[in-house]
N, C-alpha and C positions, 0 to 999 in steps of 0.2 A: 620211919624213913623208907622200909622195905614197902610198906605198902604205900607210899606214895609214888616209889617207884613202878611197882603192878600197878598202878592207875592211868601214871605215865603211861608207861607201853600199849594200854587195854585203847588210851585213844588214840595213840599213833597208828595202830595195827585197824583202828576202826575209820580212820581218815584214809589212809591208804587202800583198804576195801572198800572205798567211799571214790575214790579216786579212777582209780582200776573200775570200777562199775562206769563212770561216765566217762573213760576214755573210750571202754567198749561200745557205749550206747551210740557216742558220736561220731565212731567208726561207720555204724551202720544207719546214722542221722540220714531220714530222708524227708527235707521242706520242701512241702507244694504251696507255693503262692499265687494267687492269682483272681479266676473267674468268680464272682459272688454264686453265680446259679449254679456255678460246680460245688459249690463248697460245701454242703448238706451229704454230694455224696461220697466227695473225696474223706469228708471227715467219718464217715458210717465207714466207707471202705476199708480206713486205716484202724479204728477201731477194731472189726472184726480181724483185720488180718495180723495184730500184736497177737490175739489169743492165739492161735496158733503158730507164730514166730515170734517167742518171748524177748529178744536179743532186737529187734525193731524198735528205732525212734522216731514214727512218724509225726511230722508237724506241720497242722494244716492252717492257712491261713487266706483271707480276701486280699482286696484289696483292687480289684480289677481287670481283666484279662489286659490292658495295658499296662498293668504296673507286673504282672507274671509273666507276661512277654520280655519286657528288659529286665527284670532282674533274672531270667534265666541266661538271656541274651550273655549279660555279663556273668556267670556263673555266682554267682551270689545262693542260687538254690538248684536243688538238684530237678526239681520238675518247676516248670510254667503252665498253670492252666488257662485256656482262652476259650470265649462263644465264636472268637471269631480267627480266621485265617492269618497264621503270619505274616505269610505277604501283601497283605493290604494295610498294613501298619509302619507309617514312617519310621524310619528309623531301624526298624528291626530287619535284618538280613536272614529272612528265611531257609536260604540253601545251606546256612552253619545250626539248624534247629533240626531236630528228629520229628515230626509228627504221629503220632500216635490219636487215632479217633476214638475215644473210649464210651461212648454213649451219647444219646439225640435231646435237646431237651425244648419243648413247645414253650411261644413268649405269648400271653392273652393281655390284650387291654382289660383293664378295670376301672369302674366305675363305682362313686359312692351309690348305695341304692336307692335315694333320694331323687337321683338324675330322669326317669323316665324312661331309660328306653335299655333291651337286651341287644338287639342289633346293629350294626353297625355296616357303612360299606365301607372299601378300601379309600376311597374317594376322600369320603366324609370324612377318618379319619386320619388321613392325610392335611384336609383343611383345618382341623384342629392345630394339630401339631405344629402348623404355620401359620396361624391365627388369624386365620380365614372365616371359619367360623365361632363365635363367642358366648352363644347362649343356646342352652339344649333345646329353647323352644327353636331353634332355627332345623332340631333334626326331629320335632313327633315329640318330645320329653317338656317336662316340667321349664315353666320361665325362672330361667335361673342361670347366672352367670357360669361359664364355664372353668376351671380353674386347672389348668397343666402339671403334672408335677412329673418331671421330667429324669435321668438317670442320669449320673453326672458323666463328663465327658471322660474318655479310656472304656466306662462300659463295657464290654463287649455285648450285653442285651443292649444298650444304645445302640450301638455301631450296626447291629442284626434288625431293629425295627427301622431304622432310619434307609436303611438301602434300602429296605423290602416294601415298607409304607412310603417314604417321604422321595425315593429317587432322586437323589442330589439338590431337593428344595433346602432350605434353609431355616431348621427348625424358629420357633417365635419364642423368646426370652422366660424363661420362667424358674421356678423352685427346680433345685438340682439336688438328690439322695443318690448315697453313695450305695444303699445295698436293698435288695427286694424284704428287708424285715421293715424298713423305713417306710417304704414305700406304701405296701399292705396298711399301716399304722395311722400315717394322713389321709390314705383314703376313706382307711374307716371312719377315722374320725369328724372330717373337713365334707361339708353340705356340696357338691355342687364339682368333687374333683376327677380327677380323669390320671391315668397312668397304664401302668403294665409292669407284667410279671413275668419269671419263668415260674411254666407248671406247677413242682413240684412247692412251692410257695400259694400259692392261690386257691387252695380250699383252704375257706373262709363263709361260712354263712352272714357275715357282716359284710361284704364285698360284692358287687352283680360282676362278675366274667362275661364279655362280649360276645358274639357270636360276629365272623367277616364275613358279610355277602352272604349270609343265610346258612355259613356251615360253619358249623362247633366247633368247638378249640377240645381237641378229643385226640389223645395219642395215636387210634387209628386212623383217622384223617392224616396226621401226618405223615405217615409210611409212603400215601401217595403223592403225597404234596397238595393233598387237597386243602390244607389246612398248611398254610405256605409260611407263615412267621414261626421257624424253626432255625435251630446253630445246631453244629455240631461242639459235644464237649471236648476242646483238643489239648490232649497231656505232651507238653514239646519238655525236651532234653536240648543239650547244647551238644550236638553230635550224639556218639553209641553212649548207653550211660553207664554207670557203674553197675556192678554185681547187682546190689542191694536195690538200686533201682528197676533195675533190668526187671527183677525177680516180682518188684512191686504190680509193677504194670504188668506184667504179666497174668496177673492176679486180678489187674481191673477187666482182662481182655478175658478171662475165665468165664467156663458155667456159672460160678458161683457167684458172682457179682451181675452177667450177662444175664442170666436165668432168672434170679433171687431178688438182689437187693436192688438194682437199677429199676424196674418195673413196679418194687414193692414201694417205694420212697417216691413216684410222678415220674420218670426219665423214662425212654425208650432205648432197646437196647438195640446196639449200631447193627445189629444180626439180623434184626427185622423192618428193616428198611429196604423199602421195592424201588425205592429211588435213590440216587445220589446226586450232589451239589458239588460245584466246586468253586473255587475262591471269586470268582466272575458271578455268581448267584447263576449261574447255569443249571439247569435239573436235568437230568435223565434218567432212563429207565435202568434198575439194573437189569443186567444180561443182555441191553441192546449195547 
């Protein structure tokens, strides 16, 4: 009976250490949901930074820079990541959101390598996209139907190729993937397909990456804007954040993510940018 009783206690005292452990954890719970082409580095980020703050629960998740925009909006998670600007997003009320620019990230068309051709103009693919044009022999490549596969709509890599290629055209009807693993996947595998990526997804020796108008999709191109299909990765809050947030992002804004892992992983880091954008797709020069 006595030791049924020490067995008792041994798991009352081990549920309650069990307990006390995840109210702490939860204390300092910090969900980032959002951007898919942030999510490789929000997730790297947060892994490195538990090993040195053991007491962090970071948890990262997709699902779209529109679906991270509202559910920050409404406080459901403590960061919202986006490719794109809050204020160009219905519904969401930018002036209650913090922005925070925490690294650059380059979007390349791709192509199955089947297609025929490395090049492309902004033009050309523009008339794709709006099913202008439909077979690669109409651009120099192989007679072979064209086939779209498009990023579903909230994107924010949507939202960033469609201003910058399609300028308020009306994309043409096709396959819709929610994340750049999908997308890589039918291209490889599917004769004759067309899409886009952010960078750090797109080495792939199964996949031809495009060249716009004769210049590479090459992280230094985009420093000047030479290389113009680029978003910023933006980490919004719903107002000042909490401690544990705070401290987070701080951490993204650092040498050691800014330096290290944003450049090691395909991203550019916001430091080395000679230009900057604003929600209008305006460019200028920094220090002019």
């Amino acid at each position: 009976m006595r030791k049924h009783s020490i067995g008792k206690l041994i798991i009352l005292l081990l549920l309650t250490l069990v307990a006390t452990t995840a109210c702490a954890n939860n204390g300092s719970k910090i969900t980032i949901v959002g951007s898919s082409a942030m999510q490789l580095l929000a997730e790297q980020a947060g892994n490195d930074y538990r090993l040195s703050h053991s007491n962090s629960n970071i948890v990262v998740q997709g699902g779209g820079s529109g679906t991270g925009l509202s559910q920050v909006q409404a406080g459901a998670v403590q960061i919202g990541t986006s490719d794109v600007f809050a204020e160009t997003q219905k519904g969401i009320q930018a002036n209650k959101l913090k922005d925070y620019r925490v690294a650059v990230v380059g979007i390349v068309p791709i192509v199955n390598k089947d297609v025929g051709i490395k090049n492309i103009t902004t033009n050309e693919l523009s008339k794709i996209f709006t099913g202008k044009v439909t077979n690669w022999k109409q651009l120099g490549g192989k007679n072979e139907a064209i086939t779209v596969i498009n990023r579903s709509k909230g994107s924010g890599t949507r939202g960033t190729f469609e201003d910058i290629i399609l300028r308020g055209q009306k994309p043409i009807k096709s396959q819709e993937q929610d994340s750049n693993g999908a997308v890589k996947k039918i291209v490889n595998s599917t004769p004759g397909t067309i899409s886009y990526l952010s960078f750090p997804y797109a080495h792939d020796t199964h996949i031809q990456k495009l060249s716009i108008d004769n210049v590479k999709p090459t992280n230094k191109n985009i420093t000047t804007n030479k290389w113009k299909l680029w978003s910023y990765e933006h980490m919004y809050t719903k107002g000042e954040p909490n401690k544990q947030t705070k401290a987070f992002i701080k951490y993204m804004l650092g040498k050691k993510v800014q330096k290290d892992l944003v450049p090691k992983i395909g991203y550019l880091s916001i430091n080395d940018m000679k230009v900057t954008r604003n929600s209008k797709n305006q460019v200028t020069q920094i220090g002019k």
